[in-house]
N, C-alpha and C positions, 0 to 999 in steps of 0.2 A: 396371636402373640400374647394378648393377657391372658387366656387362659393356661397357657402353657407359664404365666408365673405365677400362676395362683396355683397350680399345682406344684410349682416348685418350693411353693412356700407352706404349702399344705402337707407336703413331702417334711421339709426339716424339722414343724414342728412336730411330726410322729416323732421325731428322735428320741429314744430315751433317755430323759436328765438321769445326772449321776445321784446315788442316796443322799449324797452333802448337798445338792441343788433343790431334791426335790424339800428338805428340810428346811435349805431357808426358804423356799416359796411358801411353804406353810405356815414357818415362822412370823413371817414379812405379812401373813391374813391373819394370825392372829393377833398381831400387834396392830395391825389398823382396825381387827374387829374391838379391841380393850379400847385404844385412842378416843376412838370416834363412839364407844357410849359412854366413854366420863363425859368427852362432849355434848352428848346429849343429855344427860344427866344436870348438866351445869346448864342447860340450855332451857329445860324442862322445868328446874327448880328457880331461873329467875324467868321465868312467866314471857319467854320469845315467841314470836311471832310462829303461829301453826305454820305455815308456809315453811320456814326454816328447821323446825323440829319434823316436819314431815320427809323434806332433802334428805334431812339427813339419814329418818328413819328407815329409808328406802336404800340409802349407801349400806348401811349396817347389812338390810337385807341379802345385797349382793353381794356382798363379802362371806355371810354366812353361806349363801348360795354355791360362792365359791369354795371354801371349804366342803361341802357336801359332794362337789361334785369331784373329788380328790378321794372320797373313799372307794374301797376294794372289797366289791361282792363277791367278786369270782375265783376269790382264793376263800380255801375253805378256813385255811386257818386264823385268818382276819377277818372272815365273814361278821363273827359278832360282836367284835370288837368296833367294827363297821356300822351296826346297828344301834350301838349305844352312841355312837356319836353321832349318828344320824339324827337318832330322838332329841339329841343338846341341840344339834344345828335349827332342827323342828321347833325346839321351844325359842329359839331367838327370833327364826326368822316368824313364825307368829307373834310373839310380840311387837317384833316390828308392824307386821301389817297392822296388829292394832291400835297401832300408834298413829299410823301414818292414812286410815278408813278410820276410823271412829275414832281418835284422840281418847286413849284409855291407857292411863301410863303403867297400871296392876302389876304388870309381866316385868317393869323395866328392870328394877332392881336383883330380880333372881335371873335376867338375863347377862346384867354387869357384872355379877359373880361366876355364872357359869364362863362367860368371855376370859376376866381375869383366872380363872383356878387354870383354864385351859391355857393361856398363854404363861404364865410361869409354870406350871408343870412341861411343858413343851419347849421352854426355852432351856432346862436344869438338862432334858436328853440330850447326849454326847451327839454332833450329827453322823457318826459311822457305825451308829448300829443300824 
């Protein structure tokens, strides 16, 4: 019996969302990947506790994780378009790690720019193209 609802549940989410959903889910990760490094940012510059800048550094992580894993290698026509965001998703989610392994904040600031450029340019695209 629960395997038969684990595949039914493993079933609906194959569905495929409509272009307007899958936008705002993109949307909704890049807004919490910009939120959460001003957070960190504020967190980092008044001198909190590693334990709390590390939490957080690791949500950052999985959000960018999460964006990455939303790109499209298999079409050829997004293929490189796929790859240059991969390298932005690369450079966040290493910074994080080295935030959150070695306390080195270097990466953070060209991280919360790259976060921000990508969520205001992605929020300005109409979602029905």
């Amino acid at each position: 019996m629960k395997n038969q609802k684990t595949k039914e549940i493993k079933d609906q989410n194959k569905e495929e969302l409509s272009s307007k959903e899958k936008y705002n889910v993109i949307l909704k990760l890049y807004k919490g990947l910009t939120d959460n490094l001003e957070v960190l940012c504020k967190k980092v510059a008044t001198k909190k506790s590693p334990t709390e800048v590390s939490q957080l550094a690791f949500k950052i992580d999985r959000i960018a994780a999460g964006l990455q894993y939303t790109l499209d290698f298999e079409n050829e026509k997004t293929k490189k378009i796929s790859e240059n965001f991969r390298e932005l998703y690369r450079h966040i989610r290493f910074a994080m790690k080295m935030i959150f392994e070695k306390q080195e904040y270097k990466l953070l600031s060209s991280s919360r720019e790259i976060a921000k450029t990508l969520y205001d340019s992605w929020s300005k695209i109409r979602p029905s193209i």
